[in-house]
C-alpha positions in Angstrom: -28.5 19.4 -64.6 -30.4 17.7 -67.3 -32.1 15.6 -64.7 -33.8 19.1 -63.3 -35.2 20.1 -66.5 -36.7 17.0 -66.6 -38.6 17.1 -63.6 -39.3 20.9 -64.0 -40.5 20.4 -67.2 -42.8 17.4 -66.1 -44.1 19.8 -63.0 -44.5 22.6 -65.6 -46.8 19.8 -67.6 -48.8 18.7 -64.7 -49.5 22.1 -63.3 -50.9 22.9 -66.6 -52.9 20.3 -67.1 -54.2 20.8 -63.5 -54.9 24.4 -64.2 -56.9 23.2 -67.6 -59.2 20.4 -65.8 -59.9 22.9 -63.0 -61.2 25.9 -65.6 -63.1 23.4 -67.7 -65.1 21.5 -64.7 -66.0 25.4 -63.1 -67.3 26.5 -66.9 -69.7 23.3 -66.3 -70.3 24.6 -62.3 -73.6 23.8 -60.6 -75.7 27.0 -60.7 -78.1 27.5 -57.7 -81.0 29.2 -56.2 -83.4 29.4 -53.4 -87.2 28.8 -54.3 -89.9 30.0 -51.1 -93.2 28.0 -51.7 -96.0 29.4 -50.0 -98.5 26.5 -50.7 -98.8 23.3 -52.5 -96.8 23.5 -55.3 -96.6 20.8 -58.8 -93.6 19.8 -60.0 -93.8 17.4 -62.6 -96.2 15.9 -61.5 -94.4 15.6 -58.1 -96.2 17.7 -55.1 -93.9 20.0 -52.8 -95.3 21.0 -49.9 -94.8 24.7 -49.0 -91.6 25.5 -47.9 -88.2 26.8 -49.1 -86.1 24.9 -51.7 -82.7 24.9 -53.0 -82.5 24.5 -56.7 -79.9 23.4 -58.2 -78.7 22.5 -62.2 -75.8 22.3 -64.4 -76.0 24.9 -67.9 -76.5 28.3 -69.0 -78.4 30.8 -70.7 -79.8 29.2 -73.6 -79.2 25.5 -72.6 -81.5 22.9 -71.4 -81.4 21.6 -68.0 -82.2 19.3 -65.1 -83.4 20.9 -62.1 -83.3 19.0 -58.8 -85.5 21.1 -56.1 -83.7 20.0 -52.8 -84.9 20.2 -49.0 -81.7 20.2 -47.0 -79.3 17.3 -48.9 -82.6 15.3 -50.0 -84.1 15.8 -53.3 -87.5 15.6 -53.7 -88.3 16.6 -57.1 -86.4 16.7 -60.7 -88.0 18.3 -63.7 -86.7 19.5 -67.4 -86.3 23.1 -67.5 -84.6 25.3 -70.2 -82.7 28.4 -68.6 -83.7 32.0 -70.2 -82.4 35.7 -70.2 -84.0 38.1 -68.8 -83.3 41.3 -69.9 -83.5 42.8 -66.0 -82.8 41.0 -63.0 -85.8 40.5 -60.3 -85.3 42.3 -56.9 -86.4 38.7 -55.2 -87.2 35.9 -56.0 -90.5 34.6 -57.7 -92.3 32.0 -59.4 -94.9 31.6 -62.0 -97.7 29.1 -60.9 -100.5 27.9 -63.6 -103.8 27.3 -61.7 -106.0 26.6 -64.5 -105.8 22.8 -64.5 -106.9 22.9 -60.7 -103.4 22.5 -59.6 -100.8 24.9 -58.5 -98.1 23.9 -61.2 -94.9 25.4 -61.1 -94.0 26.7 -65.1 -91.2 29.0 -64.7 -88.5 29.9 -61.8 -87.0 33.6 -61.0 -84.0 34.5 -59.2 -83.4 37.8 -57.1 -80.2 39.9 -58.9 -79.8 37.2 -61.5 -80.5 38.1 -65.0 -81.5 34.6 -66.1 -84.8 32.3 -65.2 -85.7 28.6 -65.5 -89.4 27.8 -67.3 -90.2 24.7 -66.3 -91.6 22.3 -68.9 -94.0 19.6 -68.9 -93.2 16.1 -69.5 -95.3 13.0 -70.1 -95.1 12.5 -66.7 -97.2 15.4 -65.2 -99.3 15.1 -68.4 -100.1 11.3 -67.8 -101.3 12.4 -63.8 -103.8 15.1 -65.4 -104.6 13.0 -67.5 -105.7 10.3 -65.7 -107.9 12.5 -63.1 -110.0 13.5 -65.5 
């Protein structure tokens, strides 16, 4: 009899600690969203030709981020990004685009029924390719 509370109890351990490791890695889950470019778009300092992209990053309101813009299972651009509320969620999805250095450069990310966006910052990287075409 002792030998069954034994196991039972080392079950009882196990399933908790399961149950614990499972809640923790989904409070860290991947977030995504689909981004619809309609012409050449910059992406620190990386180009993306138009098309549709999955986005995906790790964080939440408030935090800062990676973002990996995907095509299919290849990624084919990664830039810093902070994630924001937004006190309304967007109908559909949309992006902000900065022209004024010449280039269509992505700066910040909107998601249709989602109540949060990603602004995209610039890093040394995009900076250094202006930069240098001037």
């Amino acid at each position: 009899m002792k030998l069954n509370n034994l196991a039972l109890n080392r079950l009882a351990k196990t399933v908790v600690l399961g149950l614990a490791v499972l809640l923790a890695s989904s409070a860290f889950a991947s977030n995504k969203g689909t981004f619809q470019a309609h012409e050449t778009l910059v992406v620190n300092g990386q180009q993306l030709a138009a098309g549709e992209y999955q986005l995906r990053w790790d964080g939440a309101p408030g935090s800062n981020v990676e973002v990996s813009f995907m095509q299919g299972k290849r990624e084919v651009a990664k830039a810093s990004a902070k994630v924001i509320a937004l006190d309304t969620a967007p109908d559909y999805d949309s992006a902000n685009v900065d022209h004024s250095s010449g280039k269509a450069v992505v700066t910040e990310v909107r998601f249709a029924g989602k109540k949060y966006a990603l602004a995209l910052s610039a890093t040394e990287k995009a900076e250094m390719s202006e930069g240098s075409n001037k």
